[in-house]
Structure formats: structure tokens, C-alpha cells
DSSP file (Angstrom, degrees, kcal/mol; ACC not computed):
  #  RESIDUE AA STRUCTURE BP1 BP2  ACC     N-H-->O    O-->H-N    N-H-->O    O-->H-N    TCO  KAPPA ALPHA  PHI   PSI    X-CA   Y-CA   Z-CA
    1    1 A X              0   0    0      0, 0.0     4,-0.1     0, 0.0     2,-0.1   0.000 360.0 360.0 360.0 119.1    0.0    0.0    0.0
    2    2 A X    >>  -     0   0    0      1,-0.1     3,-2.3     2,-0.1     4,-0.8  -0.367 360.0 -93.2 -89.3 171.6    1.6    3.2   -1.2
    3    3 A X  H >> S+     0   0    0      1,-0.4     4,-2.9     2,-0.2     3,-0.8   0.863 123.2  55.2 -84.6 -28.3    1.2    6.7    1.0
    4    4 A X  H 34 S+     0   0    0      1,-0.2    -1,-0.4     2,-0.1    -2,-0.1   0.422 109.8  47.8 -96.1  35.8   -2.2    8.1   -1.2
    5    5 A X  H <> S+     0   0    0     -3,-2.3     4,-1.3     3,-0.1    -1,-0.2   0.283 113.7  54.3-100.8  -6.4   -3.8    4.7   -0.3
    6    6 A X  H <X S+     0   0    0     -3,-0.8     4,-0.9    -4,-0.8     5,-0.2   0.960 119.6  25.8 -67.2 -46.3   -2.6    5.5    3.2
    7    7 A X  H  X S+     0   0    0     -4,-2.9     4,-1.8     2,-0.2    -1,-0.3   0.717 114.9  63.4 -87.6  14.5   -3.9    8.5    3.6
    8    8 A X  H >> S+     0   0    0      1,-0.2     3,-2.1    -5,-0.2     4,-1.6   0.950 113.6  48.9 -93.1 -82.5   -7.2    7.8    0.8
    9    9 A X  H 3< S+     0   0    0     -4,-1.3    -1,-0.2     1,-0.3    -2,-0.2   0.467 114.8  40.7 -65.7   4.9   -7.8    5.2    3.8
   10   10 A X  H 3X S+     0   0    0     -4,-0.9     4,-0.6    -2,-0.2    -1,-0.3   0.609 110.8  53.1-108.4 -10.0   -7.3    7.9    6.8
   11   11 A X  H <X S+     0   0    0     -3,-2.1     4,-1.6    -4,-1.8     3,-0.4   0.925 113.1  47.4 -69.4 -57.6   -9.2   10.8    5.3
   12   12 A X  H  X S+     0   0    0     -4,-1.6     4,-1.5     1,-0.2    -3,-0.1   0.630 115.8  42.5 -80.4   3.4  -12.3    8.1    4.9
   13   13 A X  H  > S+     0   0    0      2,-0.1     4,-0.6     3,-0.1    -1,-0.2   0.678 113.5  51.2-103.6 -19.6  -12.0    6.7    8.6
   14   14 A X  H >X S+     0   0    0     -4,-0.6     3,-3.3    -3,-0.4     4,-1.1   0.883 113.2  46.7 -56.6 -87.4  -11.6   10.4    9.9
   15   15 A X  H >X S+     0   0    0     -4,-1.6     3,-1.1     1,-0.3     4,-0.7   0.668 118.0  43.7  -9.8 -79.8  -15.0   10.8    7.6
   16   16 A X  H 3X S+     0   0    0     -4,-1.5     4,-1.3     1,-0.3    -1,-0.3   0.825 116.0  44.1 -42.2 -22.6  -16.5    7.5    9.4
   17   17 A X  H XX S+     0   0    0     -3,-3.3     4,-2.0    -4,-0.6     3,-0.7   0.988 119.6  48.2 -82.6 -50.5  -15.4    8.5   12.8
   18   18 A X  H <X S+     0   0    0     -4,-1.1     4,-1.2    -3,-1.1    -1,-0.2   0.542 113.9  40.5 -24.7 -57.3  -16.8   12.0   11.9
   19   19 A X  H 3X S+     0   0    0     -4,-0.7     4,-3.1    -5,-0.4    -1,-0.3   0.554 112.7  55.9-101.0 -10.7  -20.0   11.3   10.5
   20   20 A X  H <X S+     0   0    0     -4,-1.3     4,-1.2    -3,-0.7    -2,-0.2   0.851 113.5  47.8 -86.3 -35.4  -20.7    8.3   13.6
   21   21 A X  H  X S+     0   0    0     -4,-2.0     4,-2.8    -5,-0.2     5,-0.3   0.965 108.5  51.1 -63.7 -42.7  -20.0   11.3   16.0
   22   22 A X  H >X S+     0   0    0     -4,-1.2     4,-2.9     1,-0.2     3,-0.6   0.989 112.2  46.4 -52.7 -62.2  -22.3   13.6   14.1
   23   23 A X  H 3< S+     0   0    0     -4,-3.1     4,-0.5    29,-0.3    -1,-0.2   0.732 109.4  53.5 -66.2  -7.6  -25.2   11.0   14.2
   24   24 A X  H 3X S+     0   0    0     -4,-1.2     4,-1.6    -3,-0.3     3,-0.4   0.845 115.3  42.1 -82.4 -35.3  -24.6   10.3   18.2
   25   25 A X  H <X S+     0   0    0     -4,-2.8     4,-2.4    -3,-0.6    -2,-0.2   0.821 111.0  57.8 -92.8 -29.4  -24.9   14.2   19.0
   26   26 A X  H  X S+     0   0    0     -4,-2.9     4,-1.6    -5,-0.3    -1,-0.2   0.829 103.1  50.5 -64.6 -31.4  -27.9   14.5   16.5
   27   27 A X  H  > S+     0   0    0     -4,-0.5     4,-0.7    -3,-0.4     3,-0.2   0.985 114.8  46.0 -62.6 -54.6  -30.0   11.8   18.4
   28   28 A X  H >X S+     0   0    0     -4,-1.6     4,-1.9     1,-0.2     3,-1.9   0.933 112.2  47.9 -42.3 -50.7  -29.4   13.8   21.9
   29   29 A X  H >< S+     0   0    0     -4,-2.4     3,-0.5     1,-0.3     4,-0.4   0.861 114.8  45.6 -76.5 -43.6  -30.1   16.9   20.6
   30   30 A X  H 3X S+     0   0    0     -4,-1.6     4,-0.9     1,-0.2     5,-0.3   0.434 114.7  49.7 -32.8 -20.3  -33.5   15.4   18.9
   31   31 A X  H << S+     0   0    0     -3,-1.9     4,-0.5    -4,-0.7    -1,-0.2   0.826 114.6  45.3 -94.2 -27.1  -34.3   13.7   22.2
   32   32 A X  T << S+     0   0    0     -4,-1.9    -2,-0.2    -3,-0.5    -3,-0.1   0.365 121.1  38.5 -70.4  -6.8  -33.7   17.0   24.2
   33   33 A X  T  4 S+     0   0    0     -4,-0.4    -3,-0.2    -5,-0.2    -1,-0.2   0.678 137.6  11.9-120.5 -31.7  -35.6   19.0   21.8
   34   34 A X  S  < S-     0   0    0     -4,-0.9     4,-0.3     1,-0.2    -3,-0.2   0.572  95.6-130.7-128.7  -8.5  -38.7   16.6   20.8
   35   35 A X        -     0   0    0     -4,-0.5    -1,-0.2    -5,-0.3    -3,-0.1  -0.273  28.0 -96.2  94.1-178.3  -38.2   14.0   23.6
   36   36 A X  S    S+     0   0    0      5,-0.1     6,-0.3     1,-0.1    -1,-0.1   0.451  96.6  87.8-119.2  -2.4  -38.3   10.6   22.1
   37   37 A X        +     0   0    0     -6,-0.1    -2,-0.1    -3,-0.1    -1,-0.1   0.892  66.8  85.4 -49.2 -48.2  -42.0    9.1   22.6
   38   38 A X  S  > S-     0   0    0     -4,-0.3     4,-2.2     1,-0.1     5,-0.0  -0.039  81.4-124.7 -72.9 172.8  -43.9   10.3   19.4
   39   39 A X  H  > S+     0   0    0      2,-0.2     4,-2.6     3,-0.1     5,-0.3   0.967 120.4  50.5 -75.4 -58.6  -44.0    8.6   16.2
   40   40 A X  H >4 S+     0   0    0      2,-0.2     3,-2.9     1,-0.2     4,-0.4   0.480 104.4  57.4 -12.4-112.2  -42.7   12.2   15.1
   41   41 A X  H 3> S+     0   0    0      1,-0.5     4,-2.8     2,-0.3    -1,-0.2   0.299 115.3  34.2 152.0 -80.4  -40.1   12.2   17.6
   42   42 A X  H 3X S+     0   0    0     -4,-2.2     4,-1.6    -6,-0.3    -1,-0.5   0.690 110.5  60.4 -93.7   1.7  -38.6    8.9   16.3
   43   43 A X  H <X S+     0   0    0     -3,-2.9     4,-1.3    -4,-2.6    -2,-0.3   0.818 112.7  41.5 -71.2 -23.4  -39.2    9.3   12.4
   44   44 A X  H  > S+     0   0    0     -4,-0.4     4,-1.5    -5,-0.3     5,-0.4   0.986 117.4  45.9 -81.0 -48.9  -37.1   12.5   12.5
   45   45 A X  H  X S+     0   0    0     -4,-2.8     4,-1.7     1,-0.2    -1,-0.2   0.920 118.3  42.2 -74.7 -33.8  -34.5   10.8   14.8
   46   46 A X  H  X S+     0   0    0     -4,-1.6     4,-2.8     1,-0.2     3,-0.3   0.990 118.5  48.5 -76.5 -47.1  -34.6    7.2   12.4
   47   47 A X  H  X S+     0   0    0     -4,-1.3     4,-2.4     1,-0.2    -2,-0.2   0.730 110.9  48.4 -52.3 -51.4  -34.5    9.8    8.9
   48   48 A X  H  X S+     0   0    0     -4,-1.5     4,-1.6     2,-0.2     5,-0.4   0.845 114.5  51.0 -63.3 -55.6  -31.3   12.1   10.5
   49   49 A X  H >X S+     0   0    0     -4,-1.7     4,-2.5    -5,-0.4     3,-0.8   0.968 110.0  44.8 -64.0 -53.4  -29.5    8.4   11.2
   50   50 A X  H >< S+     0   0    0     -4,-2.8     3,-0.9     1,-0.2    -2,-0.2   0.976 116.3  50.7 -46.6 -71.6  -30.0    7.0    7.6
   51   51 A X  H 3< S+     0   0    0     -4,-2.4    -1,-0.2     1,-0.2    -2,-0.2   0.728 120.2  30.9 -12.9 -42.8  -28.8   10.4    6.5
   52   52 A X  H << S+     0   0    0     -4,-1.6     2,-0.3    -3,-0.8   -29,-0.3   0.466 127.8  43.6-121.4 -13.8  -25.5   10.4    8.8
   53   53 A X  S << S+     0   0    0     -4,-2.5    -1,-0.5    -3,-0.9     2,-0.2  -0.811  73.2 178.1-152.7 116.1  -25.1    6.3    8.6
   54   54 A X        -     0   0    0     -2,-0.3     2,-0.2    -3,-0.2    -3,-0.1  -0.294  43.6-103.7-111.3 167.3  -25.6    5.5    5.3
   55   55 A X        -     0   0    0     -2,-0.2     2,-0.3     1,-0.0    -1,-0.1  -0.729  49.1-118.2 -88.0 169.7  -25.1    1.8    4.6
   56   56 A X        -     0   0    0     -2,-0.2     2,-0.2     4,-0.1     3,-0.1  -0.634  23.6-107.9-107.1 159.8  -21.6    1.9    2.9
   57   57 A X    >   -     0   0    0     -2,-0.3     3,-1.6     1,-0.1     2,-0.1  -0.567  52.2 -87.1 -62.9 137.3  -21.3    0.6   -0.8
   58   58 A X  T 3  S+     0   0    0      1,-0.2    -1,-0.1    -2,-0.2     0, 0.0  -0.262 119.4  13.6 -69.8 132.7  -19.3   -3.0   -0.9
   59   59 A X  T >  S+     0   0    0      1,-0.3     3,-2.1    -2,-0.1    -1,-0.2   0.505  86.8 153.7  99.7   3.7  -15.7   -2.3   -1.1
   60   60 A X  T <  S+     0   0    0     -3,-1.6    -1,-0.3     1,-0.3     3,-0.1  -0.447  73.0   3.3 -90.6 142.8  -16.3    1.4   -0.2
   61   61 A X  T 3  S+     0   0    0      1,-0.3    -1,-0.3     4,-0.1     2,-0.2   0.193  90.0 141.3  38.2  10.3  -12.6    2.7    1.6
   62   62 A X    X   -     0   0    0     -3,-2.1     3,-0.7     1,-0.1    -1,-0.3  -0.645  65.6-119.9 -67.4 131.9  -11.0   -0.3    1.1
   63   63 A X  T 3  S+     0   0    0      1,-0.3     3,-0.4    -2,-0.2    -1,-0.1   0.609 107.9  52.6 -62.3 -12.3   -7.6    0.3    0.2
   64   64 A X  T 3  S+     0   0    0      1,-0.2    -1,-0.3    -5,-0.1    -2,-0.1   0.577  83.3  84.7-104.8   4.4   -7.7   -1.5   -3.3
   65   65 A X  S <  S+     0   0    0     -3,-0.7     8,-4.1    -6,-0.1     2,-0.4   0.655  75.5 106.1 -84.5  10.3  -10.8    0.5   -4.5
   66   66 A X  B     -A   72   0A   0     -3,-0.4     6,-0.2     6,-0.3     5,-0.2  -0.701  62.8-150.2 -60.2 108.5   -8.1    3.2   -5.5
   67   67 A X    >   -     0   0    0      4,-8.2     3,-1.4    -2,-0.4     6,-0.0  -0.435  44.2 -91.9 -90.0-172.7   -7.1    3.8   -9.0
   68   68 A X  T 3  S+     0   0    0      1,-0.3    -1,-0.1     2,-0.1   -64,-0.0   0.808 130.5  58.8 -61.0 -20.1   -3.0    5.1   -9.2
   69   69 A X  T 3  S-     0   0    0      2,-0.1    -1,-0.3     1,-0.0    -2,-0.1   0.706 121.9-108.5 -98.6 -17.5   -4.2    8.5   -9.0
   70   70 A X  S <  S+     0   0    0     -3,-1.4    -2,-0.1     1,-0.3    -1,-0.0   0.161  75.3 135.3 120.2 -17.2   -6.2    8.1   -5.3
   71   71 A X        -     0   0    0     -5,-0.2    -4,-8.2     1,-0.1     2,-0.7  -0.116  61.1-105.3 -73.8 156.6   -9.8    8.2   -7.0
   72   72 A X  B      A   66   0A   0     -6,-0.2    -6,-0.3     1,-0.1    -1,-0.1  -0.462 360.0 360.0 -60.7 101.7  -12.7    5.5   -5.9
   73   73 A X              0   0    0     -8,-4.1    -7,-0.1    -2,-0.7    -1,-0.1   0.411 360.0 360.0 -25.1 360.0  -13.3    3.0   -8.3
């Protein structure tokens, strides 16, 4: 693994780590703001989660899904 798969593969676990934090601080603040009881309540909270944890694409940051130049496959 050559240094732009290094860092292709630590910019996109920074990203995961990023986006896993964003969706833990988005639930609080949606349970502090609409509580969590209604059907409301938890369609915004499950809708905000999809958003912010997407399922990943197969292969998606694995270090051979790189072309020579750093781009995704």
C-alpha cells in the first residue's frame, strides 16, 4: 500500500469516525428537543440516522478500491 492509499484510507476513517460522531450528537439533541415518545419524535430521529449512517457501498474505503491516481473506483 503506497502513501495516497494511506492517507485515501485515513481521510475516509476520519470521515466515518466524523460522521458516527455527528449522528450520536444528532439523536441527543433530537431527544432534548422533541423527547423521544412520538411517532414524530422517532421518524425524524430514524430519517437524521439513515442520513448520517448511510449503509456503505461494498468495497467502499478499502484500500484497493483506489485507482493510481487516489480516485474511488
Amino acid at each position: 500500500m503506497g502513501l495516497p492509499d494511506v492517507m485515501a484510507q485515513a481521510v475516509m476513517d476520519a470521515l466515518r469516525r466524523a460522521n458516527e460522531q455527528l449522528a450520536e450528537r444528532s439523536q441527543q439533541i433530537i431527544a432534548e428537543a422533541v423527547g423521544t415518545e412520538s411517532a414524530a419524535a422517532r421518524a425524524i430521529a430514524d430519517r437524521v440516522d439513515r442520513q448520517l449512517r448511510p449503509d456503505p457501498e461494498p468495497g467502499w474505503g478499502e484500500p484497493d478500491s483506489y485507482d493510481d491516481h487516489g480516485w474511488r473506483r
